[in-house]
C-alpha positions in Angstrom: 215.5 217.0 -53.2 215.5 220.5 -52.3 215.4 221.6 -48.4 211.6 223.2 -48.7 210.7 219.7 -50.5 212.1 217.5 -48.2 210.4 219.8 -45.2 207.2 219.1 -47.1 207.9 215.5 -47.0 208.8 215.3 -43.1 205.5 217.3 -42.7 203.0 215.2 -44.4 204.5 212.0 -43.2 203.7 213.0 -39.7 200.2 214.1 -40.8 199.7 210.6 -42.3 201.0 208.8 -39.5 199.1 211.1 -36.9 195.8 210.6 -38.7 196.3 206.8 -38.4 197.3 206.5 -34.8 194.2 209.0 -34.1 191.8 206.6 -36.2 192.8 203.7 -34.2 192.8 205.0 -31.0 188.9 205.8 -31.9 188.2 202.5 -33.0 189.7 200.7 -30.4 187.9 202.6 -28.0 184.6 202.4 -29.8 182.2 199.7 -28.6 181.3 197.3 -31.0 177.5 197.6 -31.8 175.0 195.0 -30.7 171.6 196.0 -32.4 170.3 192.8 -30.4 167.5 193.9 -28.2 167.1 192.2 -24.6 164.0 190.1 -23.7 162.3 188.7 -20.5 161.0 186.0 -20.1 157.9 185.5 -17.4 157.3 182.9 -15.7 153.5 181.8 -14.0 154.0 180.6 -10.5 154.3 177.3 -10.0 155.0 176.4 -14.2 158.6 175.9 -15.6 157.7 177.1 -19.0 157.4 180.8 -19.7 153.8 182.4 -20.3 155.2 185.4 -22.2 158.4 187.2 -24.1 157.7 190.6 -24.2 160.4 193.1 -24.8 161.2 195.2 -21.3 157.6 195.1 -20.7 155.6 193.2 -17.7 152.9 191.0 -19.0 150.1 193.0 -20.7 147.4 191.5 -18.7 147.7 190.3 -15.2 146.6 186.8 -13.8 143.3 186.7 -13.0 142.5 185.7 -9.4 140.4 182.4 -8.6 136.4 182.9 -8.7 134.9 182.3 -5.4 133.8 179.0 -6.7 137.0 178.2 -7.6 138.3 178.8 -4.2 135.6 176.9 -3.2 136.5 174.0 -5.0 139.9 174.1 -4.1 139.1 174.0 -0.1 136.8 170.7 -0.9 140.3 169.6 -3.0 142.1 169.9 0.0 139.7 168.4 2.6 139.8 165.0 0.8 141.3 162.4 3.3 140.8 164.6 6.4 139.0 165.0 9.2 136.8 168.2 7.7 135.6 166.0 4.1 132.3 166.0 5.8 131.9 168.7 7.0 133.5 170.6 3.6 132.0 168.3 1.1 128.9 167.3 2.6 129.6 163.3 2.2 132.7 160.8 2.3 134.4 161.8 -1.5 137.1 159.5 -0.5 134.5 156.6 -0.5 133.2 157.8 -4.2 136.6 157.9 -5.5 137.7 154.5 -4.0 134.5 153.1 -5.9 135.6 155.2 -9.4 139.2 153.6 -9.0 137.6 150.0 -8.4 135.2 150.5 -11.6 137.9 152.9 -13.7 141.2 151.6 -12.4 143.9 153.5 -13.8 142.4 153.9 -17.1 141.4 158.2 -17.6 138.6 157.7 -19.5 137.0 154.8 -18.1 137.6 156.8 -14.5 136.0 160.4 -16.2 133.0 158.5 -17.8 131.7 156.6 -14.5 132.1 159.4 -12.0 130.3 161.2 -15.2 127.4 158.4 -15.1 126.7 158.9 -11.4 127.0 162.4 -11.4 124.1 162.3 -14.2 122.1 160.2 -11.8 122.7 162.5 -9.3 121.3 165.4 -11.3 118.5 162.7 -12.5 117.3 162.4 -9.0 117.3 165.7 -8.5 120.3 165.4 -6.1 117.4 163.4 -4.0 121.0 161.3 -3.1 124.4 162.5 -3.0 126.7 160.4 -4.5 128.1 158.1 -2.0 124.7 157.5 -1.4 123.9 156.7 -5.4 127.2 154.5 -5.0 125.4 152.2 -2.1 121.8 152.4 -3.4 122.7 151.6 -6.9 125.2 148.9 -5.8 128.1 150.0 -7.8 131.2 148.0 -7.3 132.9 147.5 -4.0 135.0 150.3 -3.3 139.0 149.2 -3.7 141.1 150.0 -0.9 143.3 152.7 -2.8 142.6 155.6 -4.9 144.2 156.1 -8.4 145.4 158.9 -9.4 143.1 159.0 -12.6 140.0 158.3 -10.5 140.7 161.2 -8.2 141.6 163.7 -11.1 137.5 162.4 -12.7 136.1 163.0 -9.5 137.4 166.4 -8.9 137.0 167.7 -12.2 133.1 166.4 -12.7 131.9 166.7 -8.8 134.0 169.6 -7.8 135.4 172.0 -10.5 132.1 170.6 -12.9 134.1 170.1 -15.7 131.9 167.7 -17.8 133.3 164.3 -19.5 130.5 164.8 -22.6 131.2 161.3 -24.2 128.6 159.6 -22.4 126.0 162.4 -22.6 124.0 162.1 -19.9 124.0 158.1 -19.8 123.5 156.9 -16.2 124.4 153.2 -16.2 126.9 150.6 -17.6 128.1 147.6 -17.7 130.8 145.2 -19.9 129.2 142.6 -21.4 132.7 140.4 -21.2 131.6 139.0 -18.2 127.9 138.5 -18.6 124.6 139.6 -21.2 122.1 142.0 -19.0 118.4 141.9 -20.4 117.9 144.9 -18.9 121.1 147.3 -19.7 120.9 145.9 -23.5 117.1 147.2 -23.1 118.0 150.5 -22.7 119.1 153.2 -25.0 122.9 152.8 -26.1 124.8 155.9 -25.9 128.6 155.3 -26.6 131.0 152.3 -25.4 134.4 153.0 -23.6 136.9 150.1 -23.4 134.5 147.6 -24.4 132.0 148.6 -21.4 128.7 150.1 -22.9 127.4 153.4 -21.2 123.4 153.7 -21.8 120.8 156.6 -21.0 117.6 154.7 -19.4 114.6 154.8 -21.6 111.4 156.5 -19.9 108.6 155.2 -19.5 
């Protein structure tokens, strides 16, 4: 090999080997793409799981703030078992739902469709009586010396929030024919039966 060709050589090997070290030294300092795109998650106050994913963006719309009713309904919520029920309500709710839990038990729908029944006698009287007062007139069942969760949920939903139970319509009395035939409940218009107790609307005369 002739000196020029051999200078040649020496030349383009560094070149080669220069060009590699460069390439490396770029990749290795290269960060390695992440075309992944971040998301948060929201969260409502007071629920674990999230209300919305949106991608670096608040929530489009914002939680709308309780209607004055609502509010309304929540101070009667919160008066149960104190010393202001009275005076917030306007009778003893804590009676009504002992008297729910002693007809309803612990059974949801039974609990909904009876505080239902006397809040349609309620309206049917044209609130004439509130309804611990339908409770003693009407001589509904002794009032048990707890109160279930499930009765208090049917008495705040139907008396308070007026979220209607709409199985029974607008039936106002029941009874469970188990434990003994009524002439007169049989005599009136059948509407639905729950749990083998028969809700009816009374027939007009």
């Amino acid at each position: 090999m002739s000196k020029r060709n051999k200078a040649c050589y020496i030349i383009g090997t560094i070149l080669i080997i220069g060009s590699i070290i460069l390439l490396a030294t770029t990749f290795l300092k290269a960060k390695p793409h992440d075309d992944r795109q971040s998301i948060i998650i929201y969260y409502e106050e007071g629920k674990d799981a999230p209300v919305s994913g949106v991608l670096n963006k608040v929530p489009y719309e914002p939680l709308e703030a309780p209607s004055e009713a609502e509010l309304i309904a929540l101070a009667c919520v919160e008066s149960i078992g104190t010393e202001t029920e009275l005076e917030t309500i306007g009778y003893n709710m804590t009676y009504v739902m002992q008297v729910i839990t002693a007809e309803g038990g612990t059974d949801q729908d039974m609990c909904l469709a009876c505080a239902q029944a006397l809040f349609n006698t309620c309206v049917k009287l044209q609130a004439k009586y509130n309804p611990e007062e339908v409770c003693e007139k009407y001589q509904y069942t002794q009032p048990a010396s707890f109160i279930s969760d499930e009765a208090r949920y049917a008495c705040e939903q139907i008396f308070l929030y007026g979220n209607m139970y709409e199985k029974v319509e607008d039936a106002t009395i029941f009874y469970n024919p188990k434990y003994g035939w009524s002439a007169y409940h049989e005599s009136q218009e059948f509407v639905c039966e729950i749990n083998g107790v028969n809700f009816y609307r009374e027939v007009t005369k």
